[in-house]
LODREN-216917 format. One record per residue (C-alpha): residue number from 0; residue in one letter; x, y, z. Coordinates in steps of 0.001 Angstrom, whole numbers, padded with zeros to 6 digits. Example, Ala and Ser with C-alpha at 12.3 -4.5 7.8 and 13.67 -1.06 7.14 Angstrom:
nr;rest;xx;yy;zz
0;A;012300;-004500;007800
1;S;013670;-001060;007140
***
This chain:
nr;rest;xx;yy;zz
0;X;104199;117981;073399
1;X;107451;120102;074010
2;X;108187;123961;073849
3;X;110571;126026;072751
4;X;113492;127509;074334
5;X;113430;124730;077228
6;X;116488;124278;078817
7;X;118478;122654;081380
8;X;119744;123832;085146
9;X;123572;123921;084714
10;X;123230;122148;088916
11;X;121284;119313;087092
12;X;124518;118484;084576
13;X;127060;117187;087194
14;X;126645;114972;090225
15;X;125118;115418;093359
16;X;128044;113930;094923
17;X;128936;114272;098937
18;X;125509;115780;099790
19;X;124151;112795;098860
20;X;125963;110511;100200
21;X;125694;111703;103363
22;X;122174;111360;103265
23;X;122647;108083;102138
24;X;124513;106974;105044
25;X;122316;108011;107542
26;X;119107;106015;105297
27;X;121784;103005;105568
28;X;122254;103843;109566
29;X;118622;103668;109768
30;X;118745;100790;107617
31;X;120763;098539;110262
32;X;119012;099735;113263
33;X;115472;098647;111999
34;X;117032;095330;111124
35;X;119033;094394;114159
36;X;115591;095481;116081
37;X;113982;092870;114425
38;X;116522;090251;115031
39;X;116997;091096;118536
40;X;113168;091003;119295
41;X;113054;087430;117335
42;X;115911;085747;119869
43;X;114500;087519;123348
44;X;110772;086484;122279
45;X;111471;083501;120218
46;X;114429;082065;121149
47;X;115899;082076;118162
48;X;117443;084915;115392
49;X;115267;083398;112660
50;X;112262;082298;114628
51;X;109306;081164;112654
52;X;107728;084603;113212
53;X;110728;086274;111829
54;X;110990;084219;108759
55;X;107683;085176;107684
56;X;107973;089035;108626
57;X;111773;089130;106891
58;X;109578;087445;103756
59;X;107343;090609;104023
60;X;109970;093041;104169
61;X;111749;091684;100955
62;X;108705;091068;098714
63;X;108028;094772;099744
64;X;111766;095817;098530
65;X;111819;093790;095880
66;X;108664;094843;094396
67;X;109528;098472;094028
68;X;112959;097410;092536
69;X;111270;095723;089816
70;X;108691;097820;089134
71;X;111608;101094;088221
72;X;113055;098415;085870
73;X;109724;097210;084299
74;X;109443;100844;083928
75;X;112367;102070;083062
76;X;112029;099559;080333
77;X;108538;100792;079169
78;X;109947;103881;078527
79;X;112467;103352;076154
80;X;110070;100944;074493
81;X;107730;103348;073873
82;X;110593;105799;073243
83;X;108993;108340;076164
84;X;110607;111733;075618
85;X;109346;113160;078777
86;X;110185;111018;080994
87;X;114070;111437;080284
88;X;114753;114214;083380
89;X;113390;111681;085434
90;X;115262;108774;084467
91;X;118484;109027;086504
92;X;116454;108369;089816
93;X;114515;105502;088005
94;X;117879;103915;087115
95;X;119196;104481;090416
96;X;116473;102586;091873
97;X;116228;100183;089531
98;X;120120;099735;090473
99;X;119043;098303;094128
100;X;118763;095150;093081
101;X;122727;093916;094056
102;X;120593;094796;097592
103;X;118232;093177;097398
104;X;120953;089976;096287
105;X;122070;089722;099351
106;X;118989;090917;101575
107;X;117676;087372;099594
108;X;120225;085481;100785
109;X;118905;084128;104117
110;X;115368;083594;102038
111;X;117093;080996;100185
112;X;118834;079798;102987
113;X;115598;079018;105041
114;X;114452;077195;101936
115;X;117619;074849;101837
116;X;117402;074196;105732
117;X;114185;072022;104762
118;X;112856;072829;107865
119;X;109467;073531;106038
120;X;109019;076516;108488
121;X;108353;078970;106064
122;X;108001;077121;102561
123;X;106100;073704;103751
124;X;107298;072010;100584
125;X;110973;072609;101056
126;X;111040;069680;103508
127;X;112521;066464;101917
128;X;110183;064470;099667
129;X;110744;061670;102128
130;X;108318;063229;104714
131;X;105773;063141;102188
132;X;105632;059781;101417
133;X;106419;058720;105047
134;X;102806;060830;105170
135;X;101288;058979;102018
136;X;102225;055550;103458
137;X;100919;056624;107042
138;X;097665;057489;105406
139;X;098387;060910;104858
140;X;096973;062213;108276
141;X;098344;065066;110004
142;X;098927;066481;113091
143;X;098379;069627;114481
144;X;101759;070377;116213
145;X;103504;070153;112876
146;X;102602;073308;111629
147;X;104627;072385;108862
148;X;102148;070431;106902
149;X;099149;072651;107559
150;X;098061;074798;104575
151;X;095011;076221;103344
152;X;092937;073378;101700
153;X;090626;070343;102726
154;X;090182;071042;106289
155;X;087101;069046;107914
156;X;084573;069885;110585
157;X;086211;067733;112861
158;X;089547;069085;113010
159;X;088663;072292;112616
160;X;088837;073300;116458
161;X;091874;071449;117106
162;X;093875;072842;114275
163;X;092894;076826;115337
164;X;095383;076414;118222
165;X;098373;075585;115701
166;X;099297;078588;113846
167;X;098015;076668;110395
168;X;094543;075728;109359
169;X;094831;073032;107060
170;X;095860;069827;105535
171;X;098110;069302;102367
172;X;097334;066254;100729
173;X;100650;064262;100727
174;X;099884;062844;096558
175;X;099456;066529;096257
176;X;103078;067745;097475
177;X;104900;064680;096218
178;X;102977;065882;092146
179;X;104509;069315;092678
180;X;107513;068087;093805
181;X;109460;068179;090212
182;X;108638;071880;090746
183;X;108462;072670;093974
184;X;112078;071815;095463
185;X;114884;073283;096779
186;X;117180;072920;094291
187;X;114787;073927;091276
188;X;114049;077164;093538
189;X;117435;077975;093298
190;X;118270;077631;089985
191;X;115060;079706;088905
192;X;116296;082439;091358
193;X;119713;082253;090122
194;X;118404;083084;086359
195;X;115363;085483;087850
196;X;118385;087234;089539
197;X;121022;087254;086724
198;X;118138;088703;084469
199;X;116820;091507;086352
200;X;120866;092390;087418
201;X;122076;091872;083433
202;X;119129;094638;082276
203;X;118792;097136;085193
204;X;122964;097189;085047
205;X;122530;097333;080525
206;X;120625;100541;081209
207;X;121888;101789;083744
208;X;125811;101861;082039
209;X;123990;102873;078272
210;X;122944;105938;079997
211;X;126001;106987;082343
212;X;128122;106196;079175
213;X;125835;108412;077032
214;X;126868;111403;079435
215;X;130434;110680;078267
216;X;130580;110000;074845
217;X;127507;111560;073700
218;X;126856;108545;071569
219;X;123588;108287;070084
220;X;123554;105160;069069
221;X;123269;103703;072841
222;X;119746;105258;072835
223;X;118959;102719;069719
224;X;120231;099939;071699
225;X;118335;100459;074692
226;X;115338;100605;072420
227;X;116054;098085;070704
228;X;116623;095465;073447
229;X;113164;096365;075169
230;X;111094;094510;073699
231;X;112791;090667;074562
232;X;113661;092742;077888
233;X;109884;092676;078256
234;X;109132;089624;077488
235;X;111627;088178;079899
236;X;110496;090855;082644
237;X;107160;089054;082365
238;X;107803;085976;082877
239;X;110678;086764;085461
240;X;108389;088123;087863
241;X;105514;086296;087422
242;X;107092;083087;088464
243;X;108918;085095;091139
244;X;105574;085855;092927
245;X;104692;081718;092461
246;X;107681;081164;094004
247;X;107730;084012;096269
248;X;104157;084313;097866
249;X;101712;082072;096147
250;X;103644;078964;097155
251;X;103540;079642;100967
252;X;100236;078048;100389
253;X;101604;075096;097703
254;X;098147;073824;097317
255;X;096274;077399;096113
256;X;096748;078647;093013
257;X;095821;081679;090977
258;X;096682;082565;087636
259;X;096170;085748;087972
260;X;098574;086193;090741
261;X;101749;087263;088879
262;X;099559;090193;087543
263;X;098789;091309;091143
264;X;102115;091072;092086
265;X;103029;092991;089229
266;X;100322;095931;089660
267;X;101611;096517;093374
268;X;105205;096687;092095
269;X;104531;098999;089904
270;X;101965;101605;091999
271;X;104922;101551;094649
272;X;107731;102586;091951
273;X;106046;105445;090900
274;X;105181;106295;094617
275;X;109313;105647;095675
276;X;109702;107477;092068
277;X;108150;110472;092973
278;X;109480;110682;097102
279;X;112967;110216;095754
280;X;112332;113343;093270
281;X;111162;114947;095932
282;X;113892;114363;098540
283;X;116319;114940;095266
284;X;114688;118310;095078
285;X;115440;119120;098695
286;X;119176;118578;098138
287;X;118673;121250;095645
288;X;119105;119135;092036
289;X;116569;117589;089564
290;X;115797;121816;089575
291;X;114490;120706;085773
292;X;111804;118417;086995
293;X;108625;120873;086510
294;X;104826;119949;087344
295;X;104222;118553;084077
296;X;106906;116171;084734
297;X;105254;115417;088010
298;X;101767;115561;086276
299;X;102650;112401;084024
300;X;103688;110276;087390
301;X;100628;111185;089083
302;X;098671;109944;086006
303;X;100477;106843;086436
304;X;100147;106437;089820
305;X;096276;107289;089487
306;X;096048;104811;086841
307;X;097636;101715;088802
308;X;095421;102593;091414
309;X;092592;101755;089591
310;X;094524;098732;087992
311;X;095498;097524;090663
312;X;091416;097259;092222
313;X;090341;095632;088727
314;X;093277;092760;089302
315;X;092370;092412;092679
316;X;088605;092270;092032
317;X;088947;090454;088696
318;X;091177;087213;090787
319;X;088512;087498;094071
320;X;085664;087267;091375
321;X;087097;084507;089542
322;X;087388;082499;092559
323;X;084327;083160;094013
324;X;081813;081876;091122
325;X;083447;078943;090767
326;X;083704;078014;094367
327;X;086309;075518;094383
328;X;087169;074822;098277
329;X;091011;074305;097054
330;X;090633;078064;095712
331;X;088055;079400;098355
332;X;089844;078640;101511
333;X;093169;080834;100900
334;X;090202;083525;100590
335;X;089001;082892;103708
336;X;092375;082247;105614
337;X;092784;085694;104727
338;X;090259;086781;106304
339;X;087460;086982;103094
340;X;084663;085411;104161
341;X;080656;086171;104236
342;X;080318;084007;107001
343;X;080562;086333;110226
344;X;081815;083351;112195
345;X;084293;082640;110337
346;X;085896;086696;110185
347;X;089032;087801;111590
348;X;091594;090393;112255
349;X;092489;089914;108667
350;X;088758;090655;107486
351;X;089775;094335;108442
352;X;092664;094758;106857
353;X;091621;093498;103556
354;X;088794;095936;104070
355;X;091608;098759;104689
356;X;093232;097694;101422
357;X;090046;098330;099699
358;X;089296;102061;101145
359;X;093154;102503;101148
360;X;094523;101389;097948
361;X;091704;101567;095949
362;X;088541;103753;097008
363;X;090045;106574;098623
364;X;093467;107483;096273
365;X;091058;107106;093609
366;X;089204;109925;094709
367;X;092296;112092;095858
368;X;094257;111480;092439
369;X;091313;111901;090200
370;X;091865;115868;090211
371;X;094782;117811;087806
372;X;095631;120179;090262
373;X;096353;117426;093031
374;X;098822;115777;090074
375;X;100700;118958;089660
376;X;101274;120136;093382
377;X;104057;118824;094438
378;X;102937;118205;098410
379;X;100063;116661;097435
380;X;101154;114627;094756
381;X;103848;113355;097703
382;X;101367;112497;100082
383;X;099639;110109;098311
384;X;103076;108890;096871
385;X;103926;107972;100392
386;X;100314;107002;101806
387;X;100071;104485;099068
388;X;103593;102828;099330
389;X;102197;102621;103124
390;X;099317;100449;101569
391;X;101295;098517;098934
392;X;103330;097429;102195
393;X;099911;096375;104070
394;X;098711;094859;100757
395;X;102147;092393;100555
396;X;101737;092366;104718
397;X;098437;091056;104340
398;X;099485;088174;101675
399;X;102313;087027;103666
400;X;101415;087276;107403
401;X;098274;085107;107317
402;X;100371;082277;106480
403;X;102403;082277;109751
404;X;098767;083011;111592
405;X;095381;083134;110196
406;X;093522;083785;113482
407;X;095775;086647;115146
408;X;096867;089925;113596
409;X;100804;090238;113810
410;X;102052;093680;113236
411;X;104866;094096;115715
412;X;108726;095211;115916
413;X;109769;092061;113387
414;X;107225;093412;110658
415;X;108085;096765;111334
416;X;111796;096372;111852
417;X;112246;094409;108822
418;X;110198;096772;106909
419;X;111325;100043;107880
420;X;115111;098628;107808
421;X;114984;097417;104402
422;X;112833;100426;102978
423;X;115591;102521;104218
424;X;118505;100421;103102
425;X;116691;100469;099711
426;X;116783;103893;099984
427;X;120572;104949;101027
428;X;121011;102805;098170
429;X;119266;104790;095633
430;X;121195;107689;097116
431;X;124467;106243;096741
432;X;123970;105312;093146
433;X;121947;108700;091927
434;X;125567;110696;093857
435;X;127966;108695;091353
436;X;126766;110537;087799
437;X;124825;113727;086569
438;X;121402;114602;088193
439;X;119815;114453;084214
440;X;121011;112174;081154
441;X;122666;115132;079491
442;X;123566;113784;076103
443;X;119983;111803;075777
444;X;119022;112912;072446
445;X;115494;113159;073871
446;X;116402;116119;076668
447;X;115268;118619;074933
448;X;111907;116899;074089
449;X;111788;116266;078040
450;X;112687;119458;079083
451;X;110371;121277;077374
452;X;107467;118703;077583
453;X;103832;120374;078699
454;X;100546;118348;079661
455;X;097669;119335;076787
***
């Protein structure tokens, strides 16, 4: 509900402008450093800039990125949707996150370039359909030094000892990869990134110029547009970024399968928007603008945030469950590559840290968000912003990493650097685009709804 006599901070109705930006160039700095760290640990301890290692931890880094980008569009969407009034002095930083993704463009680039080497390092089906039926006519046996053709399914007793030195498990089935093959190619990935990409850009870029033209014109009727285009903008946000996370994560593994994994993917994006929602409000804050954002503002995102948290454990436990009664060894064994397993023997590194996803993004902010007054103080409410986007990094970490090698842990200065470097890139990003244009949408006809919105 709003109040009466709500107004807004004359510092919150022009832009933040050099302060800003020279925050955002030292975020950008950081950016680089964590990056080139990366790279430069990949060629002295590989051999090689984009080592096998570093493929998979630059993977984890974008999916990371990329995830919060698209979860301030998918809410940014939402809200005019729903036509949210009080979310509309918090929009500008939404937009300027959601405005990352020309970013993330190019941090994909190398992604698709390791998928049209058809080395098969990273992505085993990118290698050329040839392989696989040189593989089908051999027999369809493979070795275990090429790690290329090692996935997650149909692994027997005899092999199994042999394979745990190679940094794969298991077998694909060559009548398998060569069945997938009309989807999973290199050329088909590309053109569904290509329109994933132009999608995302096209809508985060609609909004983003509706609003910043709004605080010009004071035109009304770009409100009614927005609205009106949200619900195919939906729709198409759906079924963008489910088949992003296919492509993405679920087909490091070409022969599992989950239907429920777009969802997942999904829940994490969103739980780490509203986390990188509310630390960019907060570091706003400290450059002394967004002075109208009030706890009940700040109430509403912690709702969210406590809400996801408990979506995201019902997702998580509703795909493990699904899996589990039916048993299916092709659906089973990514479990258990990733460390789920009740048979001690067969428990790794990996068994912890899905156990530290479940205290960490599930069990314990559960408990710590469940309280009003922890919503509405602003340190609080920051920590668990920033412990959970911690965890939604762990939780994509943990997806990714296992892939490269099931049996060893790998959290060093490529996982890190690639991390840490794009997190901050993502963030002198946001910075640059929230200096360009008023703190607050000033001519939303909303504002005043938003301004003087309080919590019942």
């Amino acid at each position: 509900m709003a109040e009466h006599g709500a107004y807004l901070d004359p510092i919150d109705a022009k832009p933040l402008g050099d302060k800003a930006r020279g925050a955002a160039r030292i975020w950008i700095a950081i950016g680089v450093i964590g990056l080139v760290a990366a790279f430069v640990v990949s060629l002295i301890s590989e051999g090689n800039l984009f080592s096998r290692h570093m493929q998979f931890a630059y993977l984890t880094g974008f999916a990371f990125v990329l995830s919060i980008a698209l979860g301030a569009l998918i809410l940014l969407i939402l809200t005019h949707l729903f036509r949210a009034g009080w979310v509309v002095v918090v929009r500008r930083p939404i937009e300027s996150i959601a405005n990352t993704l020309p970013l993330l463009l190019i941090l994909f680039l190398p992604i698709l370039g390791m998928v049209l080497s058809g080395n098969g390092e990273l992505y085993p089906w990118a290698v050329s359909a040839h392989h696989w039926e040189e593989k089908l006519g051999a027999g369809g046996h493979a070795t275990a030094d090429q790690p290329e053709i090692i996935t997650v399914a149909n692994q027997s007793e005899q092999t199994a000892e042999a394979d745990s030195e190679s940094h794969g498990e298991h077998y694909y089935p060559p009548e398998m990869m060569l069945a997938k093959r009309p989807y999973l190619n290199p050329m088909f990935f590309v053109v569904r990134w290509v329109v994933f990409f132009a999608i995302w850009l096209l809508a985060a870029r609609f909004y983003w110029r509706s609003s910043t033209k709004q605080d010009e014109t004071g035109d009304h009727t770009l409100t009614n547009r927005m609205e009106g285009l949200s619900p195919i903008n939906t729709l198409a946000f759906a079924l963008t970024i489910t088949f992003a996370s296919f492509d993405l994560l679920m087909s490091l593994d070409p022969v599992w399968f989950s239907t429920m994994f777009g969802v997942y993917y999904f829940t994490g994006a969103f739980l780490s928007a509203v986390s990188f929602i509310i630390i960019m409000i907060m570091m706003f804050k400290k450059l002394g603008v967004l002075v109208s954002v009030n706890k009940e503002h700040m109430h509403d995102l912690g709702k969210l945030l406590f809400a996801f948290v408990f979506f995201w454990g019902y997702i998580a436990f509703s795909q493990y469950m699904l899996i589990w009664y039916a048993n299916l060894p092709e659906e089973t064994a990514w479990y258990k590559l990733h460390g789920i397993t009740q048979v001690p023997s067969e428990m790794t590194g990996w068994t912890y840290v899905g156990l530290i996803l479940l205290f960490g993004q599930l069990l314990i902010p559960f408990a710590g968000l469940l309280s009003r007054h922890i919503k509405r103080n602003f340190a609080l409410l920051t920590f668990w912003a920033v412990f959970l986007m911690v965890m939604h990094y762990i939780d994509i970490w943990w997806i990714i990493m296992p892939m490269y090698d099931s049996h060893h842990v790998n959290l060093g200065i490529m996982e890190i650097g690639t991390g840490v470097g794009m997190f901050a890139l993502m963030v002198g990003m946001t910075l640059r685009n929230f200096a360009r244009y008023n703190a607050v949408p000033t001519k939303d006809p909303r504002l005043h709804d938003s301004l003087g919105f309080h919590n019942i």
